[in-house]
C-alpha positions, -999 to 999 in steps of 0.1 A, spaced: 177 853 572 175 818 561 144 808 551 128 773 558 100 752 555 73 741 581 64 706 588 28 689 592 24 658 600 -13 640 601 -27 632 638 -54 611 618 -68 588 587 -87 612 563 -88 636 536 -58 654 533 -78 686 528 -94 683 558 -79 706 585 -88 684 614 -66 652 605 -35 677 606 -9 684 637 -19 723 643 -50 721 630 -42 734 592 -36 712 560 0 718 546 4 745 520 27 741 496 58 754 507 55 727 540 70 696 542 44 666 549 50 636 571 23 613 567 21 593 599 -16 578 591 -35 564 561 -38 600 542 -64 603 508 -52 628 483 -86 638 461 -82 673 457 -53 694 436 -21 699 463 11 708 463 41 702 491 76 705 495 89 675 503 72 647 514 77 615 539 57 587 541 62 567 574 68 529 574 30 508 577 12 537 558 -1 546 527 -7 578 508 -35 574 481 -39 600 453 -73 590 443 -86 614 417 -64 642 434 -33 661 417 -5 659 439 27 677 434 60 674 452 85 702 445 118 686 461 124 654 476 107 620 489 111 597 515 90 565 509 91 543 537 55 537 534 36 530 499 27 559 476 -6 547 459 -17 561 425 -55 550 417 -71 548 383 -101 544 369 -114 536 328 -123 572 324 -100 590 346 -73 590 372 -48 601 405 -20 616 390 11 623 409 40 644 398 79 645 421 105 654 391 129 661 419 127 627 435 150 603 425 146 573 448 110 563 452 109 528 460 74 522 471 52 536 443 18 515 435 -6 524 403 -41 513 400 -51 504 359 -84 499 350 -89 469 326 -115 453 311 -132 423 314 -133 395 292 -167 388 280 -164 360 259 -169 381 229 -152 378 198 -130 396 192 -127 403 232 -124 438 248 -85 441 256 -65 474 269 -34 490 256 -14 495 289 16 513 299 37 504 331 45 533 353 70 516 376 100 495 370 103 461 386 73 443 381 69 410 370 43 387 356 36 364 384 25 399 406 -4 407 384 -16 376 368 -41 365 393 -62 392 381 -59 388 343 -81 364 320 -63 330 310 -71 309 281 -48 272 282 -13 281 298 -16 314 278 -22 348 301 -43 380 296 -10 399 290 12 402 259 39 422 242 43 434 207 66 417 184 69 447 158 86 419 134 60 398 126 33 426 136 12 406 163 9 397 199 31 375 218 11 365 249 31 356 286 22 316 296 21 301 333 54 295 326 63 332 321 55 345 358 88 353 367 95 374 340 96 410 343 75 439 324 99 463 312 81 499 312 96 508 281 69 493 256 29 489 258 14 455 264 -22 441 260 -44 432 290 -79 414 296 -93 408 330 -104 377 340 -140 369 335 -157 374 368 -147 384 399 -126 420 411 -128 453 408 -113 454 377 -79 472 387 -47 456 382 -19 473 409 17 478 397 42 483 427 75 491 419 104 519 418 89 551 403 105 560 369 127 594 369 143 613 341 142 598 306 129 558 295 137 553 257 121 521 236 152 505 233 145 474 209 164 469 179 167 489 147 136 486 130 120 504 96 83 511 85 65 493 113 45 492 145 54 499 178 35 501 211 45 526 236 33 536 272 32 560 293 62 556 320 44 583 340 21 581 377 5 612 358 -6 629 328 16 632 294 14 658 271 7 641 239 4 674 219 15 707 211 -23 717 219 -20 702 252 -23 728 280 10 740 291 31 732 263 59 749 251 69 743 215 106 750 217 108 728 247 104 691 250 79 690 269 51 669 249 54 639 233 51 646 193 79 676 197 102 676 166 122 649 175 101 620 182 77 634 154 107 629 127 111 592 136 77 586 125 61 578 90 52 609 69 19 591 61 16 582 98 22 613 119 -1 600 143 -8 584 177 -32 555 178 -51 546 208 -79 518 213 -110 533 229 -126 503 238 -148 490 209 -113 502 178 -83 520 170 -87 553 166 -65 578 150 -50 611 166 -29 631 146 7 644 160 -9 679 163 -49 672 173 -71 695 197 -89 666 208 -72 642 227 -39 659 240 -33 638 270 -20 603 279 -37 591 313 -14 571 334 -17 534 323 -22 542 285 1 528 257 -4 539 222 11 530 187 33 543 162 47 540 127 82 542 128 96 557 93 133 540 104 138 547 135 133 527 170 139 549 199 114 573 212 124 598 243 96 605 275 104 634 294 95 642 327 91 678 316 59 660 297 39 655 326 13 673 336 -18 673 358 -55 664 344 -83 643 355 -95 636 315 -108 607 299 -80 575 284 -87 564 251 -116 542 262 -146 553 259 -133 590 244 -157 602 218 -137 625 194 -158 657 188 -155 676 159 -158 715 151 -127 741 152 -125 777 172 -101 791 136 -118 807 114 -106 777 87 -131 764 69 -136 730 84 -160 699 80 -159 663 86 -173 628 80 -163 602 104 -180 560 97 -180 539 124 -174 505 99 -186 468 117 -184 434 103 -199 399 110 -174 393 130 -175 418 157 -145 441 143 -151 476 144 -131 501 124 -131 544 117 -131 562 81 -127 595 80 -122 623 57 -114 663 68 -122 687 45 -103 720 53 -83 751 39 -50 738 50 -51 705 33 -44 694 -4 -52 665 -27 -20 648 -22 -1 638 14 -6 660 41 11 647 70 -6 650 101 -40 655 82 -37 622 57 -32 594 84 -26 562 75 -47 533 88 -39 503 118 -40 467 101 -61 446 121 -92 425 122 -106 405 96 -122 431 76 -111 465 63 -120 498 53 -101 528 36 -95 552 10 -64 562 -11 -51 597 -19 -69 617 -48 -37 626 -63 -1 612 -58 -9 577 -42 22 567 -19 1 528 -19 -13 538 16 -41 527 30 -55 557 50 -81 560 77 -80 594 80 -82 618 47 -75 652 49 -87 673 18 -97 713 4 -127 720 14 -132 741 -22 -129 704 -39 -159 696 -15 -183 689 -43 -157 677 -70 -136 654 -58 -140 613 -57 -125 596 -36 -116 555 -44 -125 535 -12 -106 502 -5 -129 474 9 -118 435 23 -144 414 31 -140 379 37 -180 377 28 -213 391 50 -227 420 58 -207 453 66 -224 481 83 -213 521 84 -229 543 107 -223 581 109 -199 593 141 -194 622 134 -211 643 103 -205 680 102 -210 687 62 -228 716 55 -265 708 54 -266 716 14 -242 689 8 -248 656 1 -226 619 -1 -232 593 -28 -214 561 -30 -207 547 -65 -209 506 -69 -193 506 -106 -199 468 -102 -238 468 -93 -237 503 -113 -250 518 -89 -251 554 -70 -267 553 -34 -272 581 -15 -260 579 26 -282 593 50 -282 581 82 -254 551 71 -254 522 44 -244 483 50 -226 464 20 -237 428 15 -207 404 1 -221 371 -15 -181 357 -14 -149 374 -2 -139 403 -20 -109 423 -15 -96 452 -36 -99 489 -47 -114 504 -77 -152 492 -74 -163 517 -44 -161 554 -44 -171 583 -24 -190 616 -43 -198 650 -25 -222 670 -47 -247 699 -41 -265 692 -71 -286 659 -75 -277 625 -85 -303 598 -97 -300 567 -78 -289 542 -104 -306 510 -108 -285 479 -113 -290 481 -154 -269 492 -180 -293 523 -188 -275 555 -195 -280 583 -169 -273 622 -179 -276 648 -156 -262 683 -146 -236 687 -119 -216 715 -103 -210 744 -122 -229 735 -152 -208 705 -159 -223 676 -176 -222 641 -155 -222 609 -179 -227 578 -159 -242 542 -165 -224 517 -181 
């Protein structure tokens, strides 16, 4: 016997969960092939065979998971809704013709604040243009709320009025703001649905920036942590082919979560997914083609980079702890710091722990490797925990002049440990409790005057004289310090 598959096609508008809507009186299983005849709302986790979608009609995935095993017929409009913190995701690897395929992206909107509150945004559909989005997007002169990367001279490249008929190719990330009032703040990209492989295909490049988004209408695995990956397939992004075309110091994704960039190594637990509509950057080591899969996608309903708070801890029995700044200046930038203590990480370059840090904004922040400095600047340092309370590490500071601010994010140092930092130009040792702000009377920019101490013994907090101080540290050792 031949087997085959039933079809059900809606009688009604609805949810398509809902039995009643349905010819027969039963919402397809998955083995059935759908016809949707009437304005059908996907908000729940199904699966089909095939799927038609009848001319005048639309199909919304709206929070939902939808899965089509074999082909699609898209007379109608496929609609993919997002949201800032989650979204629809809909997978069809089989289907190679989908014509019809709309994506809501959440973006925010422009405040007036400087610097102002843009998204990094991938394009999952190929044929848009300019001119079919810009009525929602924030303008400023001629220029538009919507711009490219030029990775040569490592900033933005904003589209103009005169730009409109130009179209978005979905192999890069852009930058979007929404206009100032008015909207729900969800941009719609209608287009052809992308299938098989998309490749950044700019020129060669070496040791510098790109921006990359997710070609998908669903979830990509980022990670080798990410639920359902296989680590002798290709089926996450970071697998060992992409991963070799990045930086050693830079093995790294980095996302904007709405108030900086944050920094999410090649194989973190934390964030392991790419929501539709997300674009990250990289650090290329050389190389300027990076490879999506469609065996990378993968159903979620988890939180984009914005508003994604990183937690910390670990479920190995490693030794693990971690200090995490949240860095702001006078002039509204916001910046991370970070430094990992763990089992698995040495002094010098650990790639994938020792990430090195995004350049933007008018201040900075940083630290340089203990030993072996490659003339990094890193935002995120990986070291042994058993050099916990011996090592210092030399923080790099640019400040054009004003006040800068660090508050904790994330502290998980044992409670018998405690952080100093060393002025050795006010001669000074200060110790950090719930966060310390920096006062510049003029621009300074360098390394060599800050530094960062971990000690479980005590240290006098020096006053700004040339006294001598004497005291004992860590395994009966004998601190000198003063000038």
């Amino acid at each position: 016997l031949t087997a085959f598959s039933q079809t059900i096609t809606s009688a009604s508008s609805g949810q398509w969960n809902d039995d009643s809507i349905w010819v027969g009186g039963s919402a397809p299983a998955s083995g059935n092939d759908v016809v949707i005849a009437h304005n059908v709302t996907c908000s729940t986790v199904e699966t089909a065979n095939s799927l038609t979608v009848n001319a005048g009609v639309t199909l919304t995935v709206d929070l939902g998971n939808l899965t089509i095993t074999n082909a699609v017929t898209d007379s109608g409009n496929i609609l993919v809704k997002g949201y800032e913190d989650a979204s629809g995701s809909f997978i069809a690897k089989a289907a190679t013709d989908i014509t019809n395929l709309s994506v809501q992206i959440f973006v925010p909107r422009s405040d007036g604040s400087t610097p102002d509150n843009w998204k990094l945004v991938g394009i999952p559909v190929n044929g848009e243009q300019v001119g079919d989005i810009d009525d929602n997007l924030a303008t400023n002169g001629s220029k538009i709320g919507i711009g490219k990367w030029d990775h040569e001279s490592n900033s933005w490249d904003l589209y103009t009025t005169s730009q409109t008929g130009n179209y978005l190719p979905s192999n890069v990330g852009y930058e979007m703001l929404y206009k100032a009032s008015g909207g729900d703040q969800l941009v719609t990209f209608s287009g052809t649905m992308i299938t098989a492989t998309t490749r950044d295909s700019r020129e060669s490049v070496t040791n510098t920036w790109q921006l990359l988004g997710n070609p998908y209408p669903s979830y990509v695995r980022m990670s080798s942590q990410a639920t359902g990956a296989a680590s002798v397939s290709n089926d996450y992004f970071f697998d060992t082919d992409n991963l070799n075309k990045v930086n050693a110091s830079y093995q790294a994704f980095y996302g904007f979560d709405g108030n900086a960039y944050d920094t999410y190594a090649h194989n973190n637990t934390d964030v392991t997914l790419l929501m539709p509509g997300d674009a990250f950057f990289v650090y290329s080591g050389g190389f300027n083609t990076y490879q999506f899969n469609e065996a990378m996608q993968v159903h979620s309903l988890e939180l984009g980079f914005r508003g994604n708070v990183v937690p910390g801890g670990s479920d190995d029995d490693n030794r693990k702890a971690e200090i995490k700044f949240t860095m702001t200046d006078n002039y509204g930038t916001v910046k991370y710091l970070t430094m990992k203590f763990g089992d698995d990480f040495s002094l010098s370059l650990d790639p994938g722990g020792d990430l090195g840090a995004f350049p933007y904004g008018e201040s900075d922040i940083y630290s340089k490797l203990v030993e072996k400095d490659n003339g990094v600047n890193f935002t995120v340092q990986a070291l042994p925990y058993e050099s916990i309370v011996d090592v210092t590490i030399p923080i790099g500071i640019k400040s054009d002049s004003g006040l800068m601010k660090l508050d904790y994010n994330v502290n998980t140092l044992p409670d018998y440990i405690d952080m100093y930092l060393e002025d050795t130009e006010e001669n000074t040792f200060k110790k950090i409790t719930d966060g310390f702000e920096i006062n510049f009377d003029e621009a300074y920019e360098g390394l060599g005057r800050f530094y960062l101490h971990f000690t479980d013994q005590l240290i006098p907090e020096l006053p700004t004289d040339d006294n001598l101080r004497i005291y004992k540290g860590s395994d009966s050792n004998v601190m000198v310090m003063g000038a």
